[in-house]
C-alpha positions as CSV (number, residue, x, y, z in Angstrom):
1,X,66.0,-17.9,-41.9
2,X,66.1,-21.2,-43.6
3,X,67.9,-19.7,-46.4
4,X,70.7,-18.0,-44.2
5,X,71.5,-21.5,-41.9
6,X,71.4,-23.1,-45.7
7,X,74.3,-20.8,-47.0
8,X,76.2,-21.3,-43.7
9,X,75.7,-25.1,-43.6
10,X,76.7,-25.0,-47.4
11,X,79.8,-22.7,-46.3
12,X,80.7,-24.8,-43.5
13,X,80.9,-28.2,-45.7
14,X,82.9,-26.4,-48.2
15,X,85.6,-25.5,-45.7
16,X,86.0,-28.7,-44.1
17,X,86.2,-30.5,-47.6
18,X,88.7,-27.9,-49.2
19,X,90.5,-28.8,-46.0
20,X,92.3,-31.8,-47.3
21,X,94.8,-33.0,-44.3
22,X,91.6,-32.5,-42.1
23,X,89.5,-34.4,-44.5
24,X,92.5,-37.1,-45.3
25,X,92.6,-37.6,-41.1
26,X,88.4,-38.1,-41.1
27,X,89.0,-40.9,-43.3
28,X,91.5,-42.8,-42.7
29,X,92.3,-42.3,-39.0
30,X,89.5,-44.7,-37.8
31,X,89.8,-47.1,-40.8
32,X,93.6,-47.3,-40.0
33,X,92.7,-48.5,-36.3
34,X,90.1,-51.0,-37.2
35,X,92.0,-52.1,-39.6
36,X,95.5,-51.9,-37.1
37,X,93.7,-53.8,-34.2
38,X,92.5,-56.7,-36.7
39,X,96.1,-57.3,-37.7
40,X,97.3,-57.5,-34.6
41,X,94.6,-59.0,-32.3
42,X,93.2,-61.1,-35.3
43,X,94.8,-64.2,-36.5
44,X,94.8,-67.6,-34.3
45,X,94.2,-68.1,-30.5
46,X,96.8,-66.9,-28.3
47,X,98.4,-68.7,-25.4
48,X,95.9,-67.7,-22.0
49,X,98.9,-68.3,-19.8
50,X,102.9,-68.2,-19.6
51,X,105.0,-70.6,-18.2
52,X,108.8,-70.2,-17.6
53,X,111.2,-73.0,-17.9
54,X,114.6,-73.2,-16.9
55,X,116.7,-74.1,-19.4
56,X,114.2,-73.0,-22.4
57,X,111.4,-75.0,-23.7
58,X,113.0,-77.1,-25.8
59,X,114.6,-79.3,-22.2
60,X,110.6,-80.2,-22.1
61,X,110.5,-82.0,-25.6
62,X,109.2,-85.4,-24.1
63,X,106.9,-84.1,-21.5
64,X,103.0,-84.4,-22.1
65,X,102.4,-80.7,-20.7
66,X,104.8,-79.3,-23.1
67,X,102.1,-79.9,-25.5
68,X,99.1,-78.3,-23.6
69,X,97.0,-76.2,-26.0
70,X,97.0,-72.3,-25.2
71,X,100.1,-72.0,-22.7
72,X,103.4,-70.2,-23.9
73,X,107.0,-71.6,-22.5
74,X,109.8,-68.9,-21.8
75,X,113.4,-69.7,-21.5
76,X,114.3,-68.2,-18.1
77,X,117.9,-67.4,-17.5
78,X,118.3,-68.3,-13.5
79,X,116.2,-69.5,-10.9
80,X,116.4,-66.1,-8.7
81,X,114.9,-64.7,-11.8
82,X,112.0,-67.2,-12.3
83,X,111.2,-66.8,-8.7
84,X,111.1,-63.0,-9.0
85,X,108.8,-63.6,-12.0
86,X,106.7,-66.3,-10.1
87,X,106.0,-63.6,-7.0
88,X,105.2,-61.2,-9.0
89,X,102.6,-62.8,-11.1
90,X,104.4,-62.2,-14.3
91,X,104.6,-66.0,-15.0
92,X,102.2,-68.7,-14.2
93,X,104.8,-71.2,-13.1
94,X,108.4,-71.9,-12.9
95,X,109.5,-75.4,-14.4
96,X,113.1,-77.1,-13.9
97,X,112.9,-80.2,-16.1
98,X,113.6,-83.5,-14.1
99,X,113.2,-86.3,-13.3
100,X,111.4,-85.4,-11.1
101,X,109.7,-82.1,-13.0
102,X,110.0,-79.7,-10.5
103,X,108.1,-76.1,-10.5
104,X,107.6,-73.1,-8.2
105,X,104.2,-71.8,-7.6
106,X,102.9,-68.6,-6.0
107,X,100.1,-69.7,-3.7
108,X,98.5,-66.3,-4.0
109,X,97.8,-66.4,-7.9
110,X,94.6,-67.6,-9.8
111,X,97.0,-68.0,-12.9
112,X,99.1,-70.6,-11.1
113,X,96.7,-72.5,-9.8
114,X,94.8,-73.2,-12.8
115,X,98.5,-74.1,-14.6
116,X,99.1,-76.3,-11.9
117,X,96.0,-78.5,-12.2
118,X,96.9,-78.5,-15.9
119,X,100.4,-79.6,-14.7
120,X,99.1,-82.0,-12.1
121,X,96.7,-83.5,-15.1
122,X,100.2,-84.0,-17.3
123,X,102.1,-85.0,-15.1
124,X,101.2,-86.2,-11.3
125,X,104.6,-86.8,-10.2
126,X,106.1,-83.1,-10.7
127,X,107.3,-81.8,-7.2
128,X,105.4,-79.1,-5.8
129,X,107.6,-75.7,-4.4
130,X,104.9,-73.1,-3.4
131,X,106.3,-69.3,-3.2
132,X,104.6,-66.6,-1.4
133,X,104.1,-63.1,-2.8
134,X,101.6,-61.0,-2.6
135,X,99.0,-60.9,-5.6
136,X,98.9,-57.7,-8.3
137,X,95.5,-56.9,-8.9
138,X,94.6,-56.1,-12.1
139,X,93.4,-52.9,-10.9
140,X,97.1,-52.2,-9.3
141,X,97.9,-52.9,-12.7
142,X,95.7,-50.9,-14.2
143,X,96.1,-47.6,-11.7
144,X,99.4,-46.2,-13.4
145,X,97.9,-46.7,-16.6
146,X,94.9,-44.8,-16.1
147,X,97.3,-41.9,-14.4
148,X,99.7,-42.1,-17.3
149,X,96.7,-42.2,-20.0
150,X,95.2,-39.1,-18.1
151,X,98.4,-37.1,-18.2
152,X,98.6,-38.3,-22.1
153,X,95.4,-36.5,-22.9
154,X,95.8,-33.4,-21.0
155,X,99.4,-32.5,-22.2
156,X,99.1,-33.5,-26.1
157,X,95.2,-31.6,-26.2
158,X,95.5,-29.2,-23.5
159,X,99.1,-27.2,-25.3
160,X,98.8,-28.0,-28.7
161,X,95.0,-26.6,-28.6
162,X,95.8,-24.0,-26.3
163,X,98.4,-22.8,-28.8
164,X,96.5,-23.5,-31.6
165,X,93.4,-21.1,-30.3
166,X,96.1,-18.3,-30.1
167,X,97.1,-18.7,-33.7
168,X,93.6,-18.8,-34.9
169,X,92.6,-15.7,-32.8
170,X,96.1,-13.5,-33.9
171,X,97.2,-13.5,-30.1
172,X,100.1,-14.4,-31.4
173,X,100.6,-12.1,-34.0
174,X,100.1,-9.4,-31.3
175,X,102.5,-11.2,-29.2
176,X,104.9,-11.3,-31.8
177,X,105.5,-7.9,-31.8
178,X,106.4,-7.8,-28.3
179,X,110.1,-8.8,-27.0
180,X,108.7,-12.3,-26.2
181,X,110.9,-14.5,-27.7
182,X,109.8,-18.3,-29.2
183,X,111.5,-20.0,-26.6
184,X,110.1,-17.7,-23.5
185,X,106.8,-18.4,-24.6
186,X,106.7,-22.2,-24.9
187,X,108.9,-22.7,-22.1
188,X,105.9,-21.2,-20.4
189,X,103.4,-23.3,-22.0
190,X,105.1,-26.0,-20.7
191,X,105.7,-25.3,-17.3
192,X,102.4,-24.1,-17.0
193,X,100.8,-27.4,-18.5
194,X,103.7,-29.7,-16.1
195,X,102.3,-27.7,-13.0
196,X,98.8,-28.4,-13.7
197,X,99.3,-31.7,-15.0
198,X,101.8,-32.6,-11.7
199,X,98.7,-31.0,-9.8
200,X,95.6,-33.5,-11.2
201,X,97.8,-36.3,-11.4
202,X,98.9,-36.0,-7.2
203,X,95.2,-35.7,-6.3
204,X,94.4,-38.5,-8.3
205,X,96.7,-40.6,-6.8
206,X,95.8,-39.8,-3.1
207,X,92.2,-39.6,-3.4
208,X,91.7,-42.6,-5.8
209,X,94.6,-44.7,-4.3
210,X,93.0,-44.3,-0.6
211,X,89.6,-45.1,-2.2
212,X,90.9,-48.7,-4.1
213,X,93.8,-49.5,-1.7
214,X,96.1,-50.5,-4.5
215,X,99.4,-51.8,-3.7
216,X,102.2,-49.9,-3.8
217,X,105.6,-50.5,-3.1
218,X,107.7,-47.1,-4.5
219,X,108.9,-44.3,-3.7
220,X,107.2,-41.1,-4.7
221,X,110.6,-39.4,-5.4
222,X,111.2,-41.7,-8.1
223,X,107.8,-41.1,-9.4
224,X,107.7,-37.4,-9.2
225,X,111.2,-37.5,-11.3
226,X,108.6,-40.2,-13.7
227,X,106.0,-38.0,-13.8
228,X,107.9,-34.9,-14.9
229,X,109.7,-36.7,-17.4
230,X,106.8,-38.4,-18.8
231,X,104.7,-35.1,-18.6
232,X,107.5,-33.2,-20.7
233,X,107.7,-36.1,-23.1
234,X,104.2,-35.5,-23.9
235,X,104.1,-31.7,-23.6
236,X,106.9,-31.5,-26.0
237,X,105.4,-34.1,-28.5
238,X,101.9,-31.6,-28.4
239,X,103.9,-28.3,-29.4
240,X,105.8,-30.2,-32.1
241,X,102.0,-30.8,-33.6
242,X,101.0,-27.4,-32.7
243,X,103.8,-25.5,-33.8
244,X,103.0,-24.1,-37.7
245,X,99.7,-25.5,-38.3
246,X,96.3,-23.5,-37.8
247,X,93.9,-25.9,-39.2
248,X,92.0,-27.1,-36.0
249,X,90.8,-30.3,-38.0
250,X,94.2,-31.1,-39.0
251,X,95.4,-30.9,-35.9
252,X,92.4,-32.8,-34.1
253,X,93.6,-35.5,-36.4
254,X,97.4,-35.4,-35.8
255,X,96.5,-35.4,-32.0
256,X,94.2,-38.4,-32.5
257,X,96.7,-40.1,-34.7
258,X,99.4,-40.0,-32.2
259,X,97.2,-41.1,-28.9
260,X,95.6,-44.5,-30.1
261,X,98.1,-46.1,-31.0
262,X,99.9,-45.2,-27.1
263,X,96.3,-46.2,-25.4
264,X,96.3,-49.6,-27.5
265,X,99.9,-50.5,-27.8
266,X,101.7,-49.2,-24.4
267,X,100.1,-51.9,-21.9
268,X,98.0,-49.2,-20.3
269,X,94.5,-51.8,-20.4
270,X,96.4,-54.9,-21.1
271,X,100.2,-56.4,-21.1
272,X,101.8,-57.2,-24.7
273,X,104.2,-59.7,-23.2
274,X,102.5,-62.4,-25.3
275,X,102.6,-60.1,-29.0
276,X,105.2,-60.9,-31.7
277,X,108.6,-59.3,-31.4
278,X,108.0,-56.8,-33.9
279,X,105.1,-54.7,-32.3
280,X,106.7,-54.7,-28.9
281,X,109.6,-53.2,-30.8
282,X,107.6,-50.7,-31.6
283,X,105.4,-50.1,-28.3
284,X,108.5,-49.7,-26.9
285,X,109.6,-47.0,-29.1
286,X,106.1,-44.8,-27.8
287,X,106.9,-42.4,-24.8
288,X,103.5,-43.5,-23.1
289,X,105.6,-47.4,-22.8
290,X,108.1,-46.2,-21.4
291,X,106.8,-43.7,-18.9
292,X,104.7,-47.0,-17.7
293,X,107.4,-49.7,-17.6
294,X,109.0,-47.1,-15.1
295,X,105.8,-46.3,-13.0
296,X,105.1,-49.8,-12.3
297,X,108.1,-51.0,-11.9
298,X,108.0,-48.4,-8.9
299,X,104.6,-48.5,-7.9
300,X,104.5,-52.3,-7.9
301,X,107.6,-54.0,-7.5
302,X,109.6,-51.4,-5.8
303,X,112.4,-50.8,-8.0
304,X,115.3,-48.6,-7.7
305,X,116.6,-45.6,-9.9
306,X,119.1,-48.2,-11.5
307,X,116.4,-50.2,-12.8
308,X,113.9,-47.5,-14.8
309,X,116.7,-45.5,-15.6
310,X,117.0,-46.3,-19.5
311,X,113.5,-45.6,-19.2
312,X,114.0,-42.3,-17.9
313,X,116.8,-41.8,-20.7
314,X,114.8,-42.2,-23.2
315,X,112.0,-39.9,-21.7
316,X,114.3,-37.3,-22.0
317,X,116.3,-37.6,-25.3
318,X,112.3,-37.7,-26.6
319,X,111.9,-34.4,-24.7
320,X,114.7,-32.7,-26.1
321,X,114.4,-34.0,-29.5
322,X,110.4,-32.4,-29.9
323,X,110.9,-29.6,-28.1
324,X,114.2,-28.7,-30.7
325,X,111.8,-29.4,-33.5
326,X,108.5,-27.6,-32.1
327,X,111.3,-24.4,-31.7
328,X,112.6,-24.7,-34.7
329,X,109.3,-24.5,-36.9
330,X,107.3,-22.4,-34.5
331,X,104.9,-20.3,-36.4
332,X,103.9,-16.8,-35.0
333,X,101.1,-16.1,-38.0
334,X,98.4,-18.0,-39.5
């Protein structure tokens, strides 16, 4: 017996090694994330909280609080702008240089009022505005990115190892001798993946938005018309991985390869607004971003179809563009 599990556990280890992509992926898959998230977390201290200023920063040269360790000062282009900022907790405060300094505060956030007593500490003559709003949790924040990471998942894993498994088994070699056509069968893949997906995701959102009361000020035909967008984004993205290889390693690895950097870079656990230029250029460029710029911008500040649709755009020019490329080298045999 110990002989026979020897020769299969020597077997075994000389497949997976002769397997080089899944091998290559093994390697440097993790040691690319450590090393990705110590580049871009690493460095100095980052500024704790932001601060707009009409006018841009530079209108604050002579002020002591311009110089206050660990805050970041925006240029903001009007005051309607700033306040929409300010009530919906994306900035600490509002500043219009003086004299008197004047800044806008939204009674309802911890953020502001710790900037304030900083401000207060700097300065004791800047004029109080206060401006109401209701607070964003972090958990409202964080719903939609849970939702959107949970449709991530299922539609890059659940099709491209769904039609993996039927390469590996020859179900598609039978069903290439049948009339079925490429397209007819991952047209149904995807619909059938968008229906369950659709499904999960609308039962999360009743059952665990009724159990954590978030706050949300949309309208669920905009984020159906997200959600199926996003969903085909992914889908799409999945059979272009799927489509010729039959390695399930390989594939484990693409997968993997693709979702981390959407879970750490698209704002699902925590907002990049404060990361340099160049690595918001390119969270932005991830389908995951986009799909949650336009969920929360519905689910929590109750914006229109005008506002999320470049968002949607680019949803489905990604669709398109993977699911012409997952058509185009779709592989019936092994």
């Amino acid at each position: 017996m110990i002989r026979r599990l020897l020769a299969v556990w020597h077997a075994r280890n000389l497949e997976f090694l002769r397997d080089r992509g899944s091998l290559l992926f093994t390697l440097v898959l993790p040691l690319s994330i450590i090393l990705g998230i110590g580049f871009i977390f690493g460095g100095p201290s980052r500024p704790l909280f932001t601060v707009g200023v009409l006018g841009g920063p530079a209108t604050l040269a002579h002020n002591r609080f311009a110089h206050t360790r660990y805050l970041r000062f925006l240029p903001v282009a009007s005051r309607q702008a700033g306040l929409r900022a300010v009530r919906h907790d994306h900035i600490a405060l509002l500043l219009a240089p003086g004299p008197p300094l004047r800044f806008w505060v939204n009674t309802h956030s911890p953020k502001g009022y710790i900037v304030e007593q900083l401000l207060r500490a700097a300065d004791p003559g800047a004029v109080r505005l206060p401006v109401s709003g209701r607070q964003i949790r972090y958990v409202d924040w964080l719903f939609p990115g849970i939702l959107a990471m949970n449709m991530m998942f299922s539609c890059l894993f659940g099709v491209g190892y769904v039609v993996l498994r039927y390469r590996q088994s020859g179900f598609l070699k039978r069903l290439h001798a049948t009339p079925l056509t490429a397209f007819e069968f991952l047209s149904a893949q995807v619909l059938s993946r968008l229906g369950i997906i659709l499904l999960i995701t609308a039962i999360l959102y009743t059952v665990v938005g009724a159990m954590i009361h978030f706050h949300d000020a949309g309208n669920l035909a905009l984020l159906l018309l997200i959600a199926v967008l996003g969903a085909f984004a992914m889908i799409a993205l999945g059979l272009t991985v799927s489509a010729r290889l039959a390695s399930e390693e390989l594939v484990n690895g693409l997968l993997n390869l693709l979702t981390w950097p959407m879970v750490m870079l698209s704002g699902a656990w925590f907002s990049l607004a404060g990361a340099p230029g160049w690595l918001r250029w390119i969270a932005d460029a991830l389908p995951l971003t986009q799909l949650l710029h336009a969920a929360r911008a519905v689910m929590l500040y109750g914006a229109g179809l005008g506002a999320i649709a470049p968002n949607l755009i680019y949803l489905a020019v990604v669709t398109l563009v993977f699911l012409g490329i997952g058509a185009a080298s779709f592989k019936w045999r092994i």
